[in-house]
N, C-alpha and C positions, 0 to 999 in steps of 0.2 A: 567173243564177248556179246554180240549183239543178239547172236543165234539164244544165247543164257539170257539174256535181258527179255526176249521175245518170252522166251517161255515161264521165267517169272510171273510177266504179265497176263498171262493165263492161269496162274495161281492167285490174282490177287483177291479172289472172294474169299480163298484159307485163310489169307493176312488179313482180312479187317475181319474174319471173324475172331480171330485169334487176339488181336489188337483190341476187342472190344471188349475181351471177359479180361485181358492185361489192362485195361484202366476203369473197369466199372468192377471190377471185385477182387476181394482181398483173402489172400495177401496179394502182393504185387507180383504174380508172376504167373503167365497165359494158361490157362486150364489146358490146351491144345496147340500141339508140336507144330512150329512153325516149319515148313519144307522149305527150302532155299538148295536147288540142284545149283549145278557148278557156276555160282556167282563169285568168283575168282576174277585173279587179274595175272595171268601167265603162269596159271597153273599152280598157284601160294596155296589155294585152299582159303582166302581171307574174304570177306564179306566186302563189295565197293559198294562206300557210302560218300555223300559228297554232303558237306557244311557251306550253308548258307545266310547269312547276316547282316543289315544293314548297316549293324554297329559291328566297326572293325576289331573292339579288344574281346567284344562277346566270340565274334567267326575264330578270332585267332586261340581264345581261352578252349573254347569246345575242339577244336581240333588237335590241339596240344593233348585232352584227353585224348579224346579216341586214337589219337596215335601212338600209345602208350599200351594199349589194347592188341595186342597179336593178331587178335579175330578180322581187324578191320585194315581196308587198305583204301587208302583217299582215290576219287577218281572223278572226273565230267559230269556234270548231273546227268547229262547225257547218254553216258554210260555207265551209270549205278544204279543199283537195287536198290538203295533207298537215297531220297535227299531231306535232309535234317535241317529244318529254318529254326531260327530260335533269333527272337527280338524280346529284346527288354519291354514289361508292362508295368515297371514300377521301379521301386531304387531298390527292391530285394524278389521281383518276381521277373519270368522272363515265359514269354508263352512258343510250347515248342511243337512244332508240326513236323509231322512222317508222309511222306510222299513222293511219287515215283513221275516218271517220263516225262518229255517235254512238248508241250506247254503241261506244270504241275497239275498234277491231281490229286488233290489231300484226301490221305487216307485215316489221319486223327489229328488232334490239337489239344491241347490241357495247356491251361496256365498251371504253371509249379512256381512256387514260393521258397525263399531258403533264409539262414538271418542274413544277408544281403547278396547281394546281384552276381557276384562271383559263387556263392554258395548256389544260389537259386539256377546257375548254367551248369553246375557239376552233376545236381540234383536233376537236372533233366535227362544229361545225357546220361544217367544211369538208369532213367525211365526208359530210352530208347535201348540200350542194351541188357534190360532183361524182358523189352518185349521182340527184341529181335532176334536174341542168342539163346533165349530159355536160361540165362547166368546173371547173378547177384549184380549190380554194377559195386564199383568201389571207388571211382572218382571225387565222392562228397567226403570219402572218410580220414580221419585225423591220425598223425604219429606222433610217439612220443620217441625219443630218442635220446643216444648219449653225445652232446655238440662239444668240441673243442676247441676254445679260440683262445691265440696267446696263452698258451700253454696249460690254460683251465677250461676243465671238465665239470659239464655242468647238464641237468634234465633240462630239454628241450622239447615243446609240442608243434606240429605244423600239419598244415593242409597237406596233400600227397605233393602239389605242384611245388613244395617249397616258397610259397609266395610269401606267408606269413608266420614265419618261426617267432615261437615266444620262448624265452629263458624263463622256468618254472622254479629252478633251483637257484642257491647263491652260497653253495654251501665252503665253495674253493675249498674242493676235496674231493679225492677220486672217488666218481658214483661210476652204478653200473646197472645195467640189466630192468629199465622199467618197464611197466607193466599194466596195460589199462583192464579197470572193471569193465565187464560189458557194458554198463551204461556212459561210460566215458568221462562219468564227473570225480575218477579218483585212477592216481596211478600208486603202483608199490614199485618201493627203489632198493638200493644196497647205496649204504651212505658210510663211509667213516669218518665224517666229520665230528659228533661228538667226543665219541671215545678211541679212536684212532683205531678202532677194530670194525669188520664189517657188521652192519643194523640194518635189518630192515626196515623204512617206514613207509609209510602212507599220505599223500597229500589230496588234499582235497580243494580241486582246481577253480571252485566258484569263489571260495571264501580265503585258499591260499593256506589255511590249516594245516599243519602237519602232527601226526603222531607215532609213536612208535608201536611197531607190531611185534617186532623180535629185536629184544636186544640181549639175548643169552651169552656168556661165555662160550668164547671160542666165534665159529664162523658164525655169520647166519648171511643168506643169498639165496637167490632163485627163487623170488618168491611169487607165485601165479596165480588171481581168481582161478575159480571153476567159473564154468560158464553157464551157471544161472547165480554167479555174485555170491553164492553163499558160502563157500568155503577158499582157502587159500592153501597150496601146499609149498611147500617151502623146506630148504636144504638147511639144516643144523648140525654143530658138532660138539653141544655141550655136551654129551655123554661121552666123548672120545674120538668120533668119527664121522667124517660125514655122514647121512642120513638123512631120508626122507621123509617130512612131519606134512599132516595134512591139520589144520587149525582151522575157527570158525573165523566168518567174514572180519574179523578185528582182529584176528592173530592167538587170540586166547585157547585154552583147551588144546595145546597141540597132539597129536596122537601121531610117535612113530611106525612108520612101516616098515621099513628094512632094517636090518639089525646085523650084520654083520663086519670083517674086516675090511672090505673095499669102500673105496670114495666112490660117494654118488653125488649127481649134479640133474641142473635143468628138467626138473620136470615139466610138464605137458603135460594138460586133460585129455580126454577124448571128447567129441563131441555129445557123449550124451553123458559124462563128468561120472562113469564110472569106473574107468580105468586112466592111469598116469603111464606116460612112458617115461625113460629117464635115460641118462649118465650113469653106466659102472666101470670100474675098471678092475670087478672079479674076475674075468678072463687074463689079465695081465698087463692088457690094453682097452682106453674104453671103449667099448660096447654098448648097444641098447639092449634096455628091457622094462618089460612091462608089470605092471603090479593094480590089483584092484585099487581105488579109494577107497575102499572099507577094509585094505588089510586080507593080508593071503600069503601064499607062496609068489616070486616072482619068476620069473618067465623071459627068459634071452630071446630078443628079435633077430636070429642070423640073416643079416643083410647081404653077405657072401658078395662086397663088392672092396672092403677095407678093412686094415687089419686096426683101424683107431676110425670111430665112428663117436661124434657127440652132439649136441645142441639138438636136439629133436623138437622136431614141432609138429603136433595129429592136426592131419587135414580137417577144418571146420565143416565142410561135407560129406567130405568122402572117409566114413571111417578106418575103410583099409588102406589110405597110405599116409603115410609121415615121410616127411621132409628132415633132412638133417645134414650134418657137416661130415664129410669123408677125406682123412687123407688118402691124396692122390699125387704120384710125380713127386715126391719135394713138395706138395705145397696142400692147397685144402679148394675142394668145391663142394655147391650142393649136389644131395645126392635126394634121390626118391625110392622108398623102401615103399614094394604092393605086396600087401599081404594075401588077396588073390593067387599071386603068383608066385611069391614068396621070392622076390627077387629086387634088385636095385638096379640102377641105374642114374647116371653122373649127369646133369644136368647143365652143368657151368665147366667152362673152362677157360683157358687163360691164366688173368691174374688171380693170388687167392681170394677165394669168395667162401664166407662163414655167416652164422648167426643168419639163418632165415628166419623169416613170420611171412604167415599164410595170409590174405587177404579174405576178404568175408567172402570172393565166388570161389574159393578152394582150385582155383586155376594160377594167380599171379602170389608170385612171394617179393617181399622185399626181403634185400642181404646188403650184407657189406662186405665192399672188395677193399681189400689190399693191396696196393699196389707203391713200390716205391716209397717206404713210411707211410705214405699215408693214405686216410681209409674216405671212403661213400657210400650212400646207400645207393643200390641198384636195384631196379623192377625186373621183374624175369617173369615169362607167362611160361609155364613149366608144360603148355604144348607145344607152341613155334619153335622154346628157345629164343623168343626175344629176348633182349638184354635192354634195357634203358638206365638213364644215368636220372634221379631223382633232382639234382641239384648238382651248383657249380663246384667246381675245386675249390673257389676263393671264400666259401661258406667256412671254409676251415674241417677239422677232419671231424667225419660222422659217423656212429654206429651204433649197432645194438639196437634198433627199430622193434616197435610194439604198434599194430593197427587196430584202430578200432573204429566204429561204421554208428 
């Protein structure tokens, strides 16, 4: 370790160069690849960082992230590549420092602002991890979710820590599958609270608004932004069948894309919103496959890992791979379809794990496990294989997670 530590420290002129184009120009992330050789702790391959703070909830809140982070493994300021201070400068800003060996040598400092003091420590240390990993951070960012308590199902929004869950719905009626716009001030849900049949709507979380987007005969679900906000697609079966309708940002003008005898489900953008992938189950069992946004022939993803493959989700950076649910054993985990390589692999194991969503650094998913009745959302950084638990049992049962940043 020390031997790694020694030689770091003969890279540090790379780091503050690199540290200097990550907070003097934008967007936020280092024009120039940080080198970090084996700064490991027994050979993990994780980055030792150590947190420092004179205020005890701020040291314990920042560590809570980063340890949630695969990439990182806590350790001695002593014996870390970087040590991270972060002191409260205000009731919503907190000012944070990057620097190495002992006695300190600061190698940057920024005060960071957030709308208050818990927001303003997540926001930092996401500044520290995309100037030390070259990756998105995701600590500041919010979930919407499906929460159950006493036996009602109801939309839920929360911080990633679970500190601050708000009940958004009140519909006492089975919702399902929400869904945040990119900009985070509207989600789309499946409700049958009206009409006892499933509807899509729309809430809009400033003012608490709701309207409907699909309320056709037969199903209506799965309903997704694109992600520049402008369109929504969404699974319909007033014609007779499930199907895949892509609609403007209000749900109006729907235009079908698939047109055949098989049910379709869940779609997913790609990252640059002109391609969807989805749910069929025209091979017998379902299967992925892909189809333009503007309508075409559709296209089977053979992931040649499961013979029932569903819930897909396209990586937000990585366009060649999708995330999805695979049965496995009796039961179900994620799985990772690369279209590179045209292959998969199972990611989770154990208890049933379903329904992932990708995080904005296209590294960590949140899912929900099954286990024993009842369900959680889990973090999973789909390199380590870490697995983390989002929140308690006694939160009551959770799933169906939507992130957005």
């Amino acid at each position: 370790m020390l031997g790694a530590f020694s030689f770091f420290m003969r890279r540090i002129p790379l780091f503050l160069l690199s540290l200097a184009c990550f907070f003097f120009a934008a967007p936020l992330v280092t024009a120039e690849t940080i080198t970090l050789d084996p700064l490991d702790r027994a050979g993990e391959g994780r980055l030792a960082i150590a947190v420092e703070s004179s205020d005890r909830g701020v040291g314990t809140l920042a560590r809570r992230a980063f340890g949630l982070h695969g990439a990182y493994v806590g350790a001695r300021p002593a014996d870390a590549a970087f040590v991270i201070r972060l002191e409260p400068s205000g009731s919503r800003s907190v000012q944070v420092s990057v620097g190495s060996g002992q006695p300190f040598v600061e190698q940057l400092s920024r005060n960071v602002t957030g709308s208050d003091l818990q927001n303003a420590v997540l926001r930092a240390c996401d500044l520290v991890v995309e100037a030390t990993l070259q990756s998105r951070g995701f600590f500041a960012g919010k979930l919407a979710f499906v929460g159950k308590q006493r036996g009602v199902s109801e939309i839920y929004t929360s911080d990633l820590l679970f500190s601050r869950p708000r009940q958004i719905t009140r519909d006492r009626a089975l919702v399902t599958g929400p869904k945040w716009s990119p900009d985070g001030r509207r989600l789309l849900y499946t409700t049958y609270h009206n009409s006892g049949f499933p509807d899509i709507y729309m809430i809009d979380l400033s003012s608490g608004r709701r309207k409907p987007v699909a309320t056709y005969k037969g199903t209506n679900s799965g309903a997704a932004f694109s992600p520049d906000g402008r369109r929504i697609a969404m699974v319909l079966s007033g014609t007779g069948n499930s199907e895949i309708h892509v609609a403007d940002a209000n749900g109006r003008n729907p235009r079908r894309l698939t047109n055949n005898k098989s049910l379709e489900a869940s779609p997913s953008w790609s990252p640059d919103g002109r391609r969807l992938v989805y749910t069929s189950d025209a091979p017998g069992k379902p299967q992925l496959f892909e189809i333009a946004s503007s309508g075409g022939p559709p296209r089977r993803i053979r992931t040649n890992v499961s013979s029932y493959c569903s819930e897909p989700v396209w990586n937000p950076v990585d366009e060649s791979l999708i995330a999805f649910t695979a049965a496995v054993g009796g039961g179900f985990q994620i799985a990772l379809y690369d279209a590179k390589t045209r292959s998969s692999r199972i990611l989770t194991q154990g208890a049933s794990s379903l329904e992932p969503a990708w995080l904005r650094d296209g590294r960590h998913l949140v899912f929900t496990q099954r286990q024993g009745g009842r369900t959680r959302l889990m973090l999973l950084d789909s390199e380590t294989g870490k697995v983390s638990a989002l929140h308690k049992p006694g939160f009551g049962d959770v799933s169906s997670a939507s992130f957005v940043y």
